[in-house]
C-alpha positions, 0 to 999 in steps of 0.5 A, a space after each residue: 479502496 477506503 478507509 472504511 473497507 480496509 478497517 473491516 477487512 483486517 480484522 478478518 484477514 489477521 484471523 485467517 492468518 492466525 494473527 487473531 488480535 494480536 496486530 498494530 494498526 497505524 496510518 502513514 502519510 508519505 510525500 513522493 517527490 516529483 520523478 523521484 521513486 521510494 523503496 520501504 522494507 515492508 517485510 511481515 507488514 500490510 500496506 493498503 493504499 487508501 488515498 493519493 491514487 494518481 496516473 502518475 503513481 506506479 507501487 510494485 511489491 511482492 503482493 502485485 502492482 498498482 500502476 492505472 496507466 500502465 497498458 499490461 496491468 489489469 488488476 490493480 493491487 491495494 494491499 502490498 507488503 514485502 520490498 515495495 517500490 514507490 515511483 512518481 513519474 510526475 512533475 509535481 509532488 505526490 501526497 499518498 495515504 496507507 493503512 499500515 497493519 503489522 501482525 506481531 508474532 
């Protein structure tokens, strides 16, 4: 997913949800450790995954699963929101890229 999509899709997506303008937009870079796991409270947030896409990366949430070697996930999921879980299985430091919105109510 880019940059680019994702700006042209929350706009529509916080007017389907009522949200109209009425959101922040931010940008959050975090660096994942090598095998080591993060846990974010995204309650009432969006997160969409922009850059850092690794086979080392596993990112689960109430919205789904980005997982690419992961043999029983076949939709990979971009947007995540609620408790997500991030975990670096790798043996080297993860550098990954999220547009975050939060829609205030």
């Amino acid at each position: 997913m880019t940059s680019e999509y994702v700006l042209a899709y929350v706009p529509r997506k916080m007017k389907a949800m009522g949200v109209d303008d009425n959101y922040q937009l931010t940008f959050r870079d975090l660096i994942i450790k090598k095998a080591t796991s993060l846990e974010i409270d995204a309650t009432g947030q969006f997160y969409y995954l922009i850059a850092g896409f690794s086979p080392d990366i596993s990112i689960t949430s109430e919205s789904g699963v980005y997982d690419v070697s992961s043999a029983i996930v076949n939709e990979m999921q971009h947007e995540h929101t609620g408790k997500i879980t991030i975990q670096n299985r790798g043996s080297s430091n993860l550098f990954l890229h999220f547009i975050v919105v939060i829609p205030n109510n």
